[in-house]
N, C-alpha and C positions, 0 to 999 in steps of 0.2 A: 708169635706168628699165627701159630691158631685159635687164638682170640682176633685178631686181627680179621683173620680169614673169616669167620663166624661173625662178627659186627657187620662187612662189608656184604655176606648174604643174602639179608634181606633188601639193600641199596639193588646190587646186580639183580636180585628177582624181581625187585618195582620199575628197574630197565625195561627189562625183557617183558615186563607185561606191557609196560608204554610202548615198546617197539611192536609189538603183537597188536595191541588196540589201534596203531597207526595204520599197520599193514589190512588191517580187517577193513576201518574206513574206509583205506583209499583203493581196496582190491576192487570193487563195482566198476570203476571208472577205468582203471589198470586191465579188465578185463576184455570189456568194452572197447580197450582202444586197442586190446592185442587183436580180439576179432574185425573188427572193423579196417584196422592197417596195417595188420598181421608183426608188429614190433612195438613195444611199449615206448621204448626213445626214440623215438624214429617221432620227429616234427613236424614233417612235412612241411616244410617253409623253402623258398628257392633262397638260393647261397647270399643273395643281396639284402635277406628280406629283412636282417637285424645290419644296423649300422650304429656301432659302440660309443659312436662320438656321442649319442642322444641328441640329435636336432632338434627332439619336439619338446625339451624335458619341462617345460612349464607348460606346454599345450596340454598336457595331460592330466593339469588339473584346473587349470584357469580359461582354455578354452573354451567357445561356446557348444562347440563340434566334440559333446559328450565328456568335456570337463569334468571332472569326477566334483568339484567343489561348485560348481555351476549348475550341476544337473543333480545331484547329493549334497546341498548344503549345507546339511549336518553334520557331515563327513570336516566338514573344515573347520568346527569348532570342536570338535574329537580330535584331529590332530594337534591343535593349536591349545588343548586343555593340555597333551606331553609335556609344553611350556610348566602349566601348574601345579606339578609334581612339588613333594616337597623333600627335604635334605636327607641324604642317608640311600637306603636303597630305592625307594619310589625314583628320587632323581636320577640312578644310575638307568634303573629301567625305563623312565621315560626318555632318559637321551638315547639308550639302545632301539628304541621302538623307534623314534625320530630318524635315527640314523637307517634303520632299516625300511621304513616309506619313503625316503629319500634315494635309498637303494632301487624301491622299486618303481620310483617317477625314473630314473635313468636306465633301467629295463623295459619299461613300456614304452620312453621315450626314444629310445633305439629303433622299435619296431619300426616298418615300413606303413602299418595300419595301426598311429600310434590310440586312433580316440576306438579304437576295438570294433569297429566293424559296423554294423547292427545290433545295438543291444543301446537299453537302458544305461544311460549312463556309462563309465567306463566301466565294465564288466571286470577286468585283467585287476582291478583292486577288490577283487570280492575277498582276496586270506588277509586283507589290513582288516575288515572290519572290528576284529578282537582289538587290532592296535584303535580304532576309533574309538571303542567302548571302554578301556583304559583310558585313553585320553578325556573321555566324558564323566569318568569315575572320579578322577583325580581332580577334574571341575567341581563335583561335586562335596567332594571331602576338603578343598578350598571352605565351599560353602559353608561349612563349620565352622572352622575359623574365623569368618565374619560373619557370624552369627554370636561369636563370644562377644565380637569387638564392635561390632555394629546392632545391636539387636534391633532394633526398633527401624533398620531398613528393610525388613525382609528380604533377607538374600535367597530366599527359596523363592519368591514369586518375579524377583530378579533374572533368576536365572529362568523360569518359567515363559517368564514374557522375551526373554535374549533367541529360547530356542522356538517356541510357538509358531511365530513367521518362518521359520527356515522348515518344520515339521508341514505346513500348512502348503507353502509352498513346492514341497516336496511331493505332496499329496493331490495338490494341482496341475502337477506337472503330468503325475501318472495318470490322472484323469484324463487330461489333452490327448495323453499317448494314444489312451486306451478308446477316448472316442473320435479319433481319427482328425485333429485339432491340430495335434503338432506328431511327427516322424521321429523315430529313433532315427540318429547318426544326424540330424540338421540340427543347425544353430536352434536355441530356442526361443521364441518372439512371445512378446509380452499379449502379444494381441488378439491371436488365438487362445492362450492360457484363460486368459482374461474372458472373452467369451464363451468359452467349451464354461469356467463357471459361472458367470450370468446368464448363460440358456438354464444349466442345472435348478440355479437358484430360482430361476423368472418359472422352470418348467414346473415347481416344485410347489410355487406361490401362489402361482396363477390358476391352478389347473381346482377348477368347483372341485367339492367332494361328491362322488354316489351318492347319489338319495335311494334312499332305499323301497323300493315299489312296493305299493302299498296292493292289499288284497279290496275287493268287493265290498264295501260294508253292508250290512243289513239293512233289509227296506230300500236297496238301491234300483233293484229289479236287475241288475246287470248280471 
């Protein structure tokens, strides 16, 4: 028994430091929300405002109205790489990580403000990102595999060229946002995206360089 006790030691002390490291992260915001609403669970939402059936549960990532896979792209083939887990423990954790973004489209889907308000994209899936980066890792380490069994396809510039447009895109979008081209929280149109980057481009092309002014040369008399 006290061998037992003595092995189990350092397990319950690597707890208690993970529960400590938890509590530190998330005391700023803990804090924050005791001063500001004087109760840390206290939601402040009206009694209506979660409805459990989930009305919106695919709004939440397919729609256009802050879509988390419409307005974060990449977001959907990080999901969809959980699929490319391989056998043994990878598969049990990628279905546990599936199963728990699928938990949390039926929690956002619940809300009454299910595409989140005003914000970038759906904001309410900012703690999946680690499950996206799993899910993009595990794409990855696929990559391997068909690099044994394929070599001469290059599965690295495969996948380069799969993700490119959805990064690129991503990045265009934020551009739109940021110069006043397209609005958080509305559908997003191809046609201001589209312009906010051909002004960029045309402004960028187009625009002479500074010549650089020259002085008086000698014997000018100026």
């Amino acid at each position: 028994m006290q061998r037992a006790r003595r092995r189990d030691f350092p397990e319950i002390a690597r707890l208690v430091g993970y529960a400590a490291l938890a509590a530190m992260v998330a005391s700023p915001q803990l804090i924050a929300k005791a001063l500001i609403i004087g109760w840390i669970f206290d939601a402040i939402i009206s009694t209506n405002y979660m409805r459990w059936d989930a009305p919106f549960f695919w709004e939440t990532v397919f729609a256009t109205r802050n879509g988390l896979f419409v307005w974060t792209p990449l977001a959907y083939i990080g999901v969809a790489g959980l699929l490319a887990a391989r056998r043994g423990t990878a598969c049990l954790l990628g279905g546990a990580l599936l199963l728990g973004f699928l938990g949390e489209m039926w929690v956002n889907g619940s809300a009454y403000a299910w595409w989140s308000d005003f914000s970038f994209s759906n904001r309410r899936f900012v703690d999946c990102t680690i499950v996206i980066a799993i899910g993009l890792a595990f794409l990855f380490e696929r990559r391997r595999d068909l690099a044994v069994r394929w070599a001469r396809l290059a599965p690295a510039t495969a996948i380069t060229l799969l993700l490119a447009p959805l990064v690129v895109f991503n990045i265009e979008l934020a551009w739109a946002v940021k110069s006043g081209q397209q609005r958080n929280a509305e559908p997003p149109s191809a046609s201001p995206i589209s312009t906010a980057a051909a002004s960029t481009v045309s402004s960028t092309t187009s625009r002479p360089p500074a010549r650089r002014r020259r002085g008086p040369t000698r014997g000018s008399g100026r």
